[in-house]
C-alpha distance (Angstrom), angle and dihedral (degrees) to the residues before:
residue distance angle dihedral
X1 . . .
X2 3.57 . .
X3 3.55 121.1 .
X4 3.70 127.7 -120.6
X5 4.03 123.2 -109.6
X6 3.84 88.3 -123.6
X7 3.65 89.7 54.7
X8 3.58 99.7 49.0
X9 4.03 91.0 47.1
X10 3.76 89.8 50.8
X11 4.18 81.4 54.8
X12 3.68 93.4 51.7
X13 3.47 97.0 47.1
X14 3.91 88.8 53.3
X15 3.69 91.5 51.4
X16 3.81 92.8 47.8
X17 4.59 89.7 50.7
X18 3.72 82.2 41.4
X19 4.28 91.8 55.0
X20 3.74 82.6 34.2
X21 3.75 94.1 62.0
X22 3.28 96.1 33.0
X23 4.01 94.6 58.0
X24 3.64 92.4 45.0
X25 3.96 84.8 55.0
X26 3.44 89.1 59.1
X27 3.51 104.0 38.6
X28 4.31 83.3 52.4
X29 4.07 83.0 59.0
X30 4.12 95.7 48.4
X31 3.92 82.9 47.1
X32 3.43 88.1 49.5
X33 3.83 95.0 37.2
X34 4.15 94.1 61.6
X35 3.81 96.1 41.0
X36 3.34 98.1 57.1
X37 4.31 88.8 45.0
X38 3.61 76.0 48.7
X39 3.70 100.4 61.7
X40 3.38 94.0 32.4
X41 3.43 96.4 64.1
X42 3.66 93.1 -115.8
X43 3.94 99.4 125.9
X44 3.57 123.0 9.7
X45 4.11 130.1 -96.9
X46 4.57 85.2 -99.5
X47 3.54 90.8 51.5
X48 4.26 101.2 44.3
X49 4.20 82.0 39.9
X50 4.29 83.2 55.0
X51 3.61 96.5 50.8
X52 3.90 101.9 38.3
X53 3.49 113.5 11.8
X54 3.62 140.5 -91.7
X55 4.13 94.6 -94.0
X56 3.48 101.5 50.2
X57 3.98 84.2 53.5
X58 3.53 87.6 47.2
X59 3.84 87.5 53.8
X60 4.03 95.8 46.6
X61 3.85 85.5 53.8
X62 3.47 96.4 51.0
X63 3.76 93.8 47.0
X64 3.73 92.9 46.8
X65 3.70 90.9 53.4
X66 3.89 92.6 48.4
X67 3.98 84.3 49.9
X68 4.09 84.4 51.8
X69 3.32 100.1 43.1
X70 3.94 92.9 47.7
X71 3.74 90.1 50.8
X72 4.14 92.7 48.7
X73 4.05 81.5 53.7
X74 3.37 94.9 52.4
X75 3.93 101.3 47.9
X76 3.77 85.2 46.0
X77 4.47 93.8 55.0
């Protein structure tokens, strides 16, 4: 049995979300790879900016020092 064109379209564009998804999985994991180097002291602030971008260093930075600053608070109740 031969399957229809419609079908087989509807299969390709399955693969392609399925590739889709799967690459933004992975680029989630690099992301998540070189911040925590980052914070760890592992590579330096140049290097983690180089191989993610300067905002979503910007945005591990901020979070950290919300983290921080909520800790501080806590100790201090």
């Amino acid at each position: 049995m031969i399957t229809p064109k419609s079908q087989l379209i509807d299969i390709k564009k399955k693969q392609v979300s399925d590739l889709s998804n799967a690459a933004k999985a992975i680029l989630k994991l690099k992301i998540e790879s070189v911040i925590d180097k980052y914070l760890r002291g592992e590579i330096t602030r140049d290097e983690a900016i180089r191989l993610i971008g300067a905002k979503m260093i910007e945005i591990a930075e901020k979070q950290l020092k919300a983290i921080l600053d909520d800790v501080k608070w806590g100790i201090n109740e």
